[in-house]
C-alpha positions as CSV (number, residue, x, y, z in Angstrom):
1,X,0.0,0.0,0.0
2,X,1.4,3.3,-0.8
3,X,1.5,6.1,2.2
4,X,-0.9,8.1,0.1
5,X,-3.6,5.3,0.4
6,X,-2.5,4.5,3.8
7,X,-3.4,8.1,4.6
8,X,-6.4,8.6,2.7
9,X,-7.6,5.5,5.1
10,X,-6.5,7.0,8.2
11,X,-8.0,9.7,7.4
12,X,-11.5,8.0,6.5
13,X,-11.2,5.9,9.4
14,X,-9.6,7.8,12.4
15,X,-6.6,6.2,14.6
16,X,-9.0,5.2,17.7
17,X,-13.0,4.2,18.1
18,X,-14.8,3.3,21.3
19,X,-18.3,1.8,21.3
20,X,-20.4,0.1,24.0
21,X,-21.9,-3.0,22.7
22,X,-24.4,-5.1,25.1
23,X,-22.9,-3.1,28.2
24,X,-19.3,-4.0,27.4
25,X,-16.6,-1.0,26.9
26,X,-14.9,-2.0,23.7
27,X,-12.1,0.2,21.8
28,X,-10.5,0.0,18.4
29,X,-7.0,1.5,18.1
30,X,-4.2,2.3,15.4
31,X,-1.6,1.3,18.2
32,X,1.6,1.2,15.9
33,X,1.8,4.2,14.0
34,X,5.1,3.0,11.8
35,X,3.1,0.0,10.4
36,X,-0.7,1.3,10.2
37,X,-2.7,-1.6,11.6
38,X,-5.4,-1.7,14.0
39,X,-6.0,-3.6,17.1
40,X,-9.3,-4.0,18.5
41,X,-10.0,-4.2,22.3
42,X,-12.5,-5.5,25.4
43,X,-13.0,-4.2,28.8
44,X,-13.4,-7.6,30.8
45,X,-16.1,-7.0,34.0
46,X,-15.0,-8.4,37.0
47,X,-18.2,-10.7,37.1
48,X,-16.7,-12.6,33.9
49,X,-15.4,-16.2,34.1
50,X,-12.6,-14.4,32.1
51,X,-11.9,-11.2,34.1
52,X,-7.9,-11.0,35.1
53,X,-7.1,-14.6,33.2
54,X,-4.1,-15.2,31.2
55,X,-4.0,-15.8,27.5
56,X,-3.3,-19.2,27.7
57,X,-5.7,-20.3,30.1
58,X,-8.2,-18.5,28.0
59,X,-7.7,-20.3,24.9
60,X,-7.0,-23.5,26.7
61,X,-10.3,-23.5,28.5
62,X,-13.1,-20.9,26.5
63,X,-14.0,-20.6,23.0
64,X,-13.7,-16.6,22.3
65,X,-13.8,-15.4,19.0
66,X,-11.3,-13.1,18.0
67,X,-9.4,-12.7,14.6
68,X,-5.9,-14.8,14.8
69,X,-6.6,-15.0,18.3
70,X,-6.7,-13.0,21.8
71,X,-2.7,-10.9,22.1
72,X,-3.6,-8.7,24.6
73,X,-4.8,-9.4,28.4
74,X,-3.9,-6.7,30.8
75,X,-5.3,-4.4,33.5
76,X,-4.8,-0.9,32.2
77,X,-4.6,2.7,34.2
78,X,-8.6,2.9,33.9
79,X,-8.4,0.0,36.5
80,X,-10.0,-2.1,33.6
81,X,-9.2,-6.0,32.6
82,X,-9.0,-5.3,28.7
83,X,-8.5,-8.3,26.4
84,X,-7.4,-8.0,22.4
85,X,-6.4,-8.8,19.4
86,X,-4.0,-7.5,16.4
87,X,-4.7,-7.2,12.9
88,X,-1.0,-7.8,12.2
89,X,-0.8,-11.5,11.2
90,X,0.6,-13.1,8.8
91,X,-2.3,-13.1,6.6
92,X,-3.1,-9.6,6.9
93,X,-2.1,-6.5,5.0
94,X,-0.1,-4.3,7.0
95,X,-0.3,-0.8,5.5
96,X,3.5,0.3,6.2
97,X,5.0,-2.7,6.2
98,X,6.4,-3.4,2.8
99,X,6.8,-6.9,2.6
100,X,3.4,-7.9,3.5
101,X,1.5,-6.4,0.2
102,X,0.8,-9.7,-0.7
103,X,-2.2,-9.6,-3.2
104,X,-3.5,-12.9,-0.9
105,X,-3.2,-10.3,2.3
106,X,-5.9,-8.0,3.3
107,X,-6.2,-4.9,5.1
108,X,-8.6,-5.1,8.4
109,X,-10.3,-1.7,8.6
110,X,-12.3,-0.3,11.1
111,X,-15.6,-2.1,10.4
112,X,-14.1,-5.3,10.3
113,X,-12.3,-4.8,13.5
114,X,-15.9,-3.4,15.3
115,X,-18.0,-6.5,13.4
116,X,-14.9,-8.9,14.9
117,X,-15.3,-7.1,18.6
118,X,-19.1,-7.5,18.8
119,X,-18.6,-11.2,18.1
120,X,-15.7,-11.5,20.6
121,X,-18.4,-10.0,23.1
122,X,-21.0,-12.4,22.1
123,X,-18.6,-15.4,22.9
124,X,-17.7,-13.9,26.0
125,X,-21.7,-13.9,27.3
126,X,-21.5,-17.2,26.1
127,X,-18.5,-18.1,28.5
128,X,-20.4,-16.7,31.6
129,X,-20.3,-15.1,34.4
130,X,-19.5,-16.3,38.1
């Protein structure tokens, strides 16, 4: 992708978007500015089966939907248990990143990211709550 795409997206899409979907905080960010790819973000409630577990433990016991998998469990300054994902796989296009303009890559925009997040939330209901 040339810079002059990259920044007509940016521009289009904005570098951060927060939405509350079914009560649940949820954030998408544009957290590496040198490569252009967005990560996509949910605050964990305490009264969650999943609230302050680790990655592993996650995937070894729950099914949560994410795309290439949950890469972010921590408790940030807010006091809030967020768990996340990248958009920086292998398989996807990563706007400053040279190498990885593979025709068979794609770029994860902003609505994918949000349509990905609302799922992860659904599989966390699904999980349950203690």
């Amino acid at each position: 992708m040339k810079t002059s795409e990259y920044e007509a997206i940016r521009k289009k899409e904005g570098d951060r978007y927060e939405f509350k979907y079914k009560g649940f905080d949820c954030k998408i960010v544009r957290v590496n500015q040198k490569m252009g790819y967005l990560c996509g973000y949910v605050a964990i409630p305490w009264e969650s089966k999943l609230h302050g577990r680790c990655i592993p433990e996650i995937e070894e016991k729950y099914d949560v939907h994410t795309h290439g998998g949950i890469t972010y469990a921590e408790f940030e300054s807010d006091n809030q248990y967020w768990l996340g994902f990248d958009c920086a796989h292998l398989w996807d296009l990563i706007p400053l990143l040279e190498h990885s303009h593979d025709p068979n890559r794609t770029y994860r925009d902003m609505e994918y990211v949000k349509e990905t997040l609302m799922k992860m939330v659904d599989s966390i209901i699904e999980v349950g709550f203690r």
